[in-house]
C-alpha positions in Angstrom: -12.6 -19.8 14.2 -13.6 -16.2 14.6 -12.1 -13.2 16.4 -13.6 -12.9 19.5 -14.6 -9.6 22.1 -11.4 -9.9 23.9 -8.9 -10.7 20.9 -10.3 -7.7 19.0 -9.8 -5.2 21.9 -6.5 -6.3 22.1 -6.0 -5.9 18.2 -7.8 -2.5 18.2 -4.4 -1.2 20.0 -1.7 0.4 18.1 1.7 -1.1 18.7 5.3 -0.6 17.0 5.0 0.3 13.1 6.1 -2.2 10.9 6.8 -5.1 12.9 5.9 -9.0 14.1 4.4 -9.0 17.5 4.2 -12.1 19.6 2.3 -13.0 22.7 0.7 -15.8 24.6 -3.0 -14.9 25.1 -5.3 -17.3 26.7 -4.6 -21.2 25.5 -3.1 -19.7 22.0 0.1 -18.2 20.4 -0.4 -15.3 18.5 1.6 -13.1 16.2 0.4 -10.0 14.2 2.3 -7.9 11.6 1.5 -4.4 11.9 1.4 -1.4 9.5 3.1 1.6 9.1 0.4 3.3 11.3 1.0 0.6 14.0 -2.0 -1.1 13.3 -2.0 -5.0 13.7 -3.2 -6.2 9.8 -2.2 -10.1 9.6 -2.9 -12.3 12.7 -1.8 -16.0 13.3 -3.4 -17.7 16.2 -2.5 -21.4 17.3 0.0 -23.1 19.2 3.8 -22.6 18.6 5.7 -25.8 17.0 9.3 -26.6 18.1 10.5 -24.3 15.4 8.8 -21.5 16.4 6.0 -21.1 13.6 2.6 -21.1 14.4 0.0 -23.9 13.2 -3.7 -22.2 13.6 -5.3 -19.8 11.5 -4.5 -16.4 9.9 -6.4 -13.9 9.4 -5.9 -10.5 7.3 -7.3 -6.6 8.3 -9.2 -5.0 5.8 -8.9 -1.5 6.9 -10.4 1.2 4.5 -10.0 4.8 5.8 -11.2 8.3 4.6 -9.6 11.1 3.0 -9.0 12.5 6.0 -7.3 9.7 7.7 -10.5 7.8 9.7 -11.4 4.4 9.7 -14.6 3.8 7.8 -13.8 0.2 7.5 -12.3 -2.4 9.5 -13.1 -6.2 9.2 -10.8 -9.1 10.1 -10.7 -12.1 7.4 -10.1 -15.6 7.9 -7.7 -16.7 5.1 -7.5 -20.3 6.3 -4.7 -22.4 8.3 -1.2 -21.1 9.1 1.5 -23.4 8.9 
């Protein structure tokens, strides 16, 4: 599976620092952590079980960022199922 156009517009975002996001977005469950900037860094996509975890895939930001703060690197990584 691989991050699509849509998914990564809507992970290019900032959100709350340091927190678990979820949301339904189009047939899947996701959930993101994000970082102390706000910036979504580990994904799970899938469905939702009866006990709330999701079974999918995770994937994990690689954000690498100048000196002075910009982004000169930023790739999403599939690390395999999430169970």
């Amino acid at each position: 599976m691989k991050i699509g156009e849509e998914l990564q517009k809507l992970l290019s975002k900032s959100y709350e620092p340091l927190t678990l996001i979820e949301m339904p977005f189009k047939r899947y469950d996701l959930a993101f952590k994000t970082d102390d900037a706000g910036r979504p860094i580990l994904l799970f996509i899938g469905k939702k079980d009866e006990k709330g975890q999701i079974k999918g895939e995770r994937f994990a930001r690689r954000l690498q960022t100048g000196p002075d703060g910009a982004i000169i690197k930023d790739h999403w990584e599939n690390k395999g199922p999430a169970s």
